[in-house]
N, C-alpha and C positions, 0 to 999 in steps of 0.2 A: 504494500500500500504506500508505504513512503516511497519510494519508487515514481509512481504512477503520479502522488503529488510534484515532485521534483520533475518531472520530465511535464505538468502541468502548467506550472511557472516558467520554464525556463525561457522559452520564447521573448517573454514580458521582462524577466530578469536582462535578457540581451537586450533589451531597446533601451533601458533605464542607463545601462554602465554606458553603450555606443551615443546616449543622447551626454551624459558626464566626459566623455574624451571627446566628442564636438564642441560644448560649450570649454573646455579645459583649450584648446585650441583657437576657439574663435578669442577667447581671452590673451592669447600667443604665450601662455603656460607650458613650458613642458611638462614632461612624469615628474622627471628631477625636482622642478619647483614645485608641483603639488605635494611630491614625498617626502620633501625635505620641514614641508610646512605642517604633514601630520608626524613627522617625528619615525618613517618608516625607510627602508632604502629602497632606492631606484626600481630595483626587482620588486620585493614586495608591494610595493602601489600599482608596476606592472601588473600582476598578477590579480591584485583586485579588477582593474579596468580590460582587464579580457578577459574575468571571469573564474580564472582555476582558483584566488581565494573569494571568499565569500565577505562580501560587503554589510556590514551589522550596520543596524540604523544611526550609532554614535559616529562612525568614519560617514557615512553616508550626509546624516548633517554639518560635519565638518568638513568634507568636500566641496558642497554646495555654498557651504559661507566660503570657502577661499574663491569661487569662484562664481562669488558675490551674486545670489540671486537666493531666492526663500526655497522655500520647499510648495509652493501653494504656486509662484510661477514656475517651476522646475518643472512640476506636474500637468500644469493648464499647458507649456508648449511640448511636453512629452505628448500629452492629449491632440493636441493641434498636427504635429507630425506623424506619430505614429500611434494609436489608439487602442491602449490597452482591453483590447478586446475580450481578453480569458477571465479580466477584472470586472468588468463589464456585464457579459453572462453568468456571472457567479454570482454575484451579489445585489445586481438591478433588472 
């Protein structure tokens, strides 16, 4: 069953981290400077923004503050580009 969850999310989980290294670049951030500003190395923040580690909601709101936007417009242009649709059908 946890399986079939994970492989539920995942889709959604990739549009969130790929909308995070858009905005980290449209900001002209590298990894380097995001990583350096959560206190992680170069690799590790890689690994979150392509996914092999798992992003908890505390790094997640500290990403979004370094690259300065709330979590309410994070969400409305995640919405606007690509439309968390498995969120969507699940719970509306």
């Amino acid at each position: 069953m946890e399986e079939n969850y994970r492989l539920f999310w995942e889709d959604d989980y990739q549009k969130i981290l790929q909308l995070i290294a858009k905005k980290r670049i449209e900001k002209k951030l590298t990894q380097w400077d995001v990583s350096k500003r959560l206190g992680l190395s170069e690799s590790g923040y890689f690994k979150i923004e392509k996914g092999t580690s798992r992003l908890d909601m505390i790094r997640f709101l500290t990403i979004i503050n370094i690259l300065e936007t709330s979590p309410i417009d994070f969400f409305q242009e995640l919405e606007k580009t690509t439309p968390l649709k498995k969120i969507r059908q699940t719970y509306f």
